[in-house]
N, C-alpha and C positions, 0 to 999 in steps of 0.2 A: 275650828274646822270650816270646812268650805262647805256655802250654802249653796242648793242649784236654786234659785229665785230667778224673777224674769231677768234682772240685772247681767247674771250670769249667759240667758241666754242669748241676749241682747249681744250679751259683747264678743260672743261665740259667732253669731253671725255677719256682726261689723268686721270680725277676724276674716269670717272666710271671704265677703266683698274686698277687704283690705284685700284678701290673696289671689282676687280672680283682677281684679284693677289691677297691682304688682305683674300680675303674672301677664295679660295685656299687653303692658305700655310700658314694663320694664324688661321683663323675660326672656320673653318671646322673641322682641328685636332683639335683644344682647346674643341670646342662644343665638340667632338668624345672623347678626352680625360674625360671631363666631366660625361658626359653619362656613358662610362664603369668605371667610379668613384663612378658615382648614383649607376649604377649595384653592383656593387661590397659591398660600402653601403648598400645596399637594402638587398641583398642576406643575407649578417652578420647580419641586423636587424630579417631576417624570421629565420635564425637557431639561432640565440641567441631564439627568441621565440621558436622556436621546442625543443632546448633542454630545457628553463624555464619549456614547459608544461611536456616535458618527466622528468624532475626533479619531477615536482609535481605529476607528474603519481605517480613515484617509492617511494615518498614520502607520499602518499594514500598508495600506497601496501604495505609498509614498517609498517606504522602506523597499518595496517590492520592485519597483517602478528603479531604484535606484542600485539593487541589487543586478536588476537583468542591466542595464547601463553600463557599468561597470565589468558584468562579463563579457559585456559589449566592446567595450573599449579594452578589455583586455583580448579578446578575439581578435580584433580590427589591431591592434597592437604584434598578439604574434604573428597576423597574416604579414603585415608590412614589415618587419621583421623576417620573416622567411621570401619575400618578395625581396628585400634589400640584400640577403645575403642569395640569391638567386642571380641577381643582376651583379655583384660581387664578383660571381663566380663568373658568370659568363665575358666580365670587363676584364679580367685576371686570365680568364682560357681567349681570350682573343690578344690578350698583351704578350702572352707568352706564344702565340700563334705569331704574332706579328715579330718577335723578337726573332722566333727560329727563322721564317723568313728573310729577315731582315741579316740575322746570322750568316743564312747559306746564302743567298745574295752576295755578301760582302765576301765568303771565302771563296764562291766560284769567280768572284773578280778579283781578287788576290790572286789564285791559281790560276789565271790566263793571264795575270799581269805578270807571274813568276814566268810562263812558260813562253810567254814575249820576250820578256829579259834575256831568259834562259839561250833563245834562239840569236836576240842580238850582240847576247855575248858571245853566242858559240860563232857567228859570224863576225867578230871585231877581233875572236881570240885566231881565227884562220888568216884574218886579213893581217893581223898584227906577226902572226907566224911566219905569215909569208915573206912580209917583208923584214922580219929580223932573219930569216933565212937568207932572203936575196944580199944585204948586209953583210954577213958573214962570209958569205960562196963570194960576193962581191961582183953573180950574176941574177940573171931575174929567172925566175924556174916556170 
């Protein structure tokens, strides 16, 4: 059986100086070294998050930024587009403007060149009458 004698109390007490020395100069920094280990941890875990969500911000603005671009350029696309076929129209309404022109031009000078003809044949076919007449009668009329 166990005696309590001073022996016992003695070592009872060397125990507890052992545990307040330990607890000093081994514990207390370990714990304390720990802790600003957590901290330090902890801190890296909150800005890796801050920069994740600021990634994903600039990655919304990014997307966004490229989305309106793109309607961008498809706007500025069907304007020039409908500007192209504008000026289509109006290159095409002035070609066939200039054709009809150019049309009646050429058949009012046909039709005076006919009606010149027309006149100096009708004058070569009187002159030519004439004298196949005067031929014939074998006087001049």
């Amino acid at each position: 059986m166990i005696e309590l004698n001073l022996a016992f109390v003695v070592q009872v007490i060397n125990f507890g100086i052992l545990v307040l020395i330990l607890n000093m100069f081994l514990y207390k920094p370990l714990r304390k070294v720990l802790a600003e280990r957590r901290q330090v941890i902890d801190s890296a875990r909150q800005k890796a998050v801050a920069v994740d969500e600021e990634v994903q911000a600039k990655m919304a603005q990014y997307e966004a930024r490229l989305r309106e671009a793109k309607a961008e350029a498809g706007g500025r696309r069907a304007e020039a587009l409908k500007q192209a076929q504008l000026e289509e129209t109006a290159v095409l309404e002035k070609a066939r403007k200039e054709a009809s022109e150019s049309l009646a031009s050429i058949r009012t000078k046909v039709a005076s060149e006919a009606s010149q003809a027309r006149e100096l044949l009708k004058k070569q076919a009187e002159a030519l009458s004439g004298d196949i007449c005067e031929k014939i009668l074998g006087r001049s009329l």
